[in-house]
C-alpha positions in Angstrom: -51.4 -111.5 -32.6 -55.0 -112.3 -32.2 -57.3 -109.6 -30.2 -59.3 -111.3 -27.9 -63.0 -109.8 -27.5 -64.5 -107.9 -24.5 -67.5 -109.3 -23.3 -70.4 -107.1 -23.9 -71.1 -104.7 -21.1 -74.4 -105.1 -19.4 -76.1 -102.0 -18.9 -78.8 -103.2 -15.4 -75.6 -104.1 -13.7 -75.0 -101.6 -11.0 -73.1 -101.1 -7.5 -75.2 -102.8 -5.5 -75.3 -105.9 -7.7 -71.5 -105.7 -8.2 -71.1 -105.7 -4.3 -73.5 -108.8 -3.8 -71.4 -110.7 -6.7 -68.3 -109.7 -4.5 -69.7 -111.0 -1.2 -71.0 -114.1 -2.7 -67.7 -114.8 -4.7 -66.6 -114.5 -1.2 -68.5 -116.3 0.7 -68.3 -118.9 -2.0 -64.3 -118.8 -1.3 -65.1 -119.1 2.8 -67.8 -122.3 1.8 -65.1 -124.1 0.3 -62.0 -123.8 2.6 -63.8 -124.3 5.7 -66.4 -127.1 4.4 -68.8 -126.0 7.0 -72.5 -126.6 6.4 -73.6 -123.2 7.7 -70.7 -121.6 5.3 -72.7 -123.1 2.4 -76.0 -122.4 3.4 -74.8 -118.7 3.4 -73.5 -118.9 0.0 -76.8 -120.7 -1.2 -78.5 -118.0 0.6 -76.4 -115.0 -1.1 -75.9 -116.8 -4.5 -80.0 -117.2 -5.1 -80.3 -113.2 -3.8 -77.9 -112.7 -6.4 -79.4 -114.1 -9.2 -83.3 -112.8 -7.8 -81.4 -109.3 -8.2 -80.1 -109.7 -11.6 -83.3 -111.1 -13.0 -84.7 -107.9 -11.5 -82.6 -105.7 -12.8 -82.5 -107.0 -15.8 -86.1 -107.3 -16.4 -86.8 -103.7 -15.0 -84.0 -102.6 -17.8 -85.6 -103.7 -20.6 -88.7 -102.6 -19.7 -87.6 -98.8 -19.1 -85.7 -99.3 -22.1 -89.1 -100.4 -23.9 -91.0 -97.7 -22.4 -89.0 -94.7 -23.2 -87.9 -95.9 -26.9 -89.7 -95.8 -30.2 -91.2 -98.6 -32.2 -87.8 -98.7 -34.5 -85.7 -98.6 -31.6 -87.2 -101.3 -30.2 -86.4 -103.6 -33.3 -82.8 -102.3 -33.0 -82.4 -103.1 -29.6 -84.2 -106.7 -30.2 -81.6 -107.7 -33.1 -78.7 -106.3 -31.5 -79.4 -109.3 -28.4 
């Protein structure tokens, strides 16, 4: 029986990202039963917070990671992605 693979865990994600994925998954949901334009303007709205946040986070991430690790390190963590 074939094992199928985890995806890889992505360290910047945290809570309050996790929540905003939930309420746009959500409202996403909502947009699409009630076809109402307002529905998807909120969903635009919370979909391109979403993705503003991640970029953030993730950018922020890396940096800290960059900051606080050695020259070797870095070359670890830039093969390993």
């Amino acid at each position: 029986v074939p094992v199928a693979e985890s995806k890889p865990v992505k360290l910047w994600l945290n809570g309050e990202i996790e929540d905003f994925l939930k309420k746009r998954h959500r409202s996403y949901q909502i947009a699409v039963f009630t076809k109402s334009d307002q529905k998807w303007m909120e969903y635009r709205t919370l979909r391109n917070q979403v993705i503003s946040r991640l970029i953030s986070s993730e950018k922020s991430f890396y940096f800290n990671l960059i900051q606080n690790s050695s020259s070797q390190d870095i070359s670890e963590i830039i093969k390993s992605n």
